[in-house]
C-alpha positions in Angstrom: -3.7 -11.1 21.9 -2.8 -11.8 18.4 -2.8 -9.6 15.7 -5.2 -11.3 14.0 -8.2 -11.1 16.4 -8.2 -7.3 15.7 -9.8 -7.3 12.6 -13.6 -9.3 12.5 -14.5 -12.1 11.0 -16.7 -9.9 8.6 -14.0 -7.9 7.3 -11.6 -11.3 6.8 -14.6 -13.1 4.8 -15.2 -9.7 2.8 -13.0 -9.1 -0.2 -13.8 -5.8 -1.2 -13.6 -3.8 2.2 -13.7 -0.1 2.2 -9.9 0.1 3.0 -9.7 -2.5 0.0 -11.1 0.1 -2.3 -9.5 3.2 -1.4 -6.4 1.4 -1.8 -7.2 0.3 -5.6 -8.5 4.2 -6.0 -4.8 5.0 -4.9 -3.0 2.7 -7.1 -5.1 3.5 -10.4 -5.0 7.3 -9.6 -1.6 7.4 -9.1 -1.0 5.1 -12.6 -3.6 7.2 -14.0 -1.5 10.5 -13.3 1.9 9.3 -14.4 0.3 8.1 -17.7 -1.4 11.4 -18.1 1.2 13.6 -17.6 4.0 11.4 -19.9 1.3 11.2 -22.4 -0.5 14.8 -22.4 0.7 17.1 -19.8 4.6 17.0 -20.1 4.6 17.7 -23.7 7.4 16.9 -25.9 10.7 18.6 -24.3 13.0 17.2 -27.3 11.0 18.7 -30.1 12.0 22.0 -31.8 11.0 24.2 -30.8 9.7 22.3 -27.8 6.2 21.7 -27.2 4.6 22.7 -24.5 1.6 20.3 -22.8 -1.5 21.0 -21.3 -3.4 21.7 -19.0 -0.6 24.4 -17.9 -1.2 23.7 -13.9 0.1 20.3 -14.6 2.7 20.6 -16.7 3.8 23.8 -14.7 4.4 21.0 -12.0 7.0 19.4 -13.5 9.1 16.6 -12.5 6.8 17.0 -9.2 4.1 15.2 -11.0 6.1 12.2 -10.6 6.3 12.7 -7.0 2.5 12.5 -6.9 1.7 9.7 -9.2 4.6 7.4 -7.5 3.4 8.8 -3.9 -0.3 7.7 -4.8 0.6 4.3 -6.3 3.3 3.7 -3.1 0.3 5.2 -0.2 -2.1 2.8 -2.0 0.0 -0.4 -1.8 0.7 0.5 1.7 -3.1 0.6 2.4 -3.5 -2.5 0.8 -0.9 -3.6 3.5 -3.6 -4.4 6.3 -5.3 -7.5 7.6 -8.3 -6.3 6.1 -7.7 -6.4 2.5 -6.9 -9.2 0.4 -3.0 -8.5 0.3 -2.5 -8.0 3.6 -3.7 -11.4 5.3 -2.6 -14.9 4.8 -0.6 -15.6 1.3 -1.5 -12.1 -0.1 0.9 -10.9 2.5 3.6 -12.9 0.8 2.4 -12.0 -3.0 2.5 -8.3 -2.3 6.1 -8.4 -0.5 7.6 -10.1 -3.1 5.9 -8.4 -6.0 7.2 -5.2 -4.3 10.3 -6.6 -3.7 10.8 -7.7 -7.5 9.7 -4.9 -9.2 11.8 -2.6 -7.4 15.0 -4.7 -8.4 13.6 -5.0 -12.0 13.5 -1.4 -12.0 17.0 -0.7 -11.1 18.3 -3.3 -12.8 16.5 -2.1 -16.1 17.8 1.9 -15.2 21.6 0.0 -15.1 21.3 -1.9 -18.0 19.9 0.8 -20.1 21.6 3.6 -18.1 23.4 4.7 -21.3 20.4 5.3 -23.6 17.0 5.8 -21.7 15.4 7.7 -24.6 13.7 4.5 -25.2 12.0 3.8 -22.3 9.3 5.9 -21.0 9.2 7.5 -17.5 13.2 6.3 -17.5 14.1 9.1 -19.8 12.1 11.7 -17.9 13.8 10.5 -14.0 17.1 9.8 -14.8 19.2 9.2 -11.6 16.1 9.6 -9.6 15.1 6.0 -10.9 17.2 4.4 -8.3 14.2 6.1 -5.9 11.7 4.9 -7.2 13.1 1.0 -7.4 14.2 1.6 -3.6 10.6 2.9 -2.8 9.4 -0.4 -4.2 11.6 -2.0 -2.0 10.7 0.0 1.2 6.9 -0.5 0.6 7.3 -4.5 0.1 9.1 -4.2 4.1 5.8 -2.6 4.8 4.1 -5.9 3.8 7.1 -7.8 5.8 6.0 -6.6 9.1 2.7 -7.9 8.8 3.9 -11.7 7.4 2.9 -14.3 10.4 
């Protein structure tokens, strides 16, 4: 039995599936959080004296509220990895492995070649080192799309 004849017909012919749409609430949520904290929460560290953000619960987090922004955007493109959603069947499979695949060497690639200044570049500044991570978690979760390419 293929893998294929798992998943019904109605779910194939169906774009927005319920595991469709809790993997889109992942992704914005998680885009939603890393934008909120950069922008609001995490204050302005390099100001003096150095301004502290709010709400306190997040900022209090830390560099952990980059753990749960990427971990929500990564979970969410994972979930979108399945025969019943749009990107994980047919040429969507292909699409999100190597738009996973590319991003993550864009983003090590842009950490290197900007490695000696990130104060420009948002999010870069904040992860330092910790950017190669995040381009290699890009990487793993386009493999997660590789194993279901027929």
């Amino acid at each position: 039995m293929s893998k294929s004849k798992t998943i019904t017909t109605e779910e194939k012919s169906s774009l927005f599936t319920p595991r469709f749409l809790i993997a889109l609430l992942l992704i914005v949520a998680g885009i939603a959080w890393l934008a909120f904290y950069y922008a609001q929460a995490r204050g302005n560290p390099l100001a003096f004296p150095p301004v502290e953000g709010s709400p306190k619960a997040v900022a209090d987090l830390g560099r952990w509220n980059y753990v749960i922004g990427f971990g929500l955007l990564m979970v969410g493109l994972m979930v979108s990895a399945h025969p019943s959603t749009p990107l994980g069947r047919g040429r969507g499979v292909v699409a999100g492995m190597l738009g996973c695949f590319l991003v993550g060497l864009i983003w090590i690639c842009t950490f290197y070649v900007f490695s000696d200044d990130l104060s420009s570049l948002w999010i870069f500044n904040d992860l330092g080192q910790w950017n190669l991570v995040v381009g290699i978690a890009f990487m793993a979760v386009g493999f997660s799309f590789a194993t279901k390419w027929e």
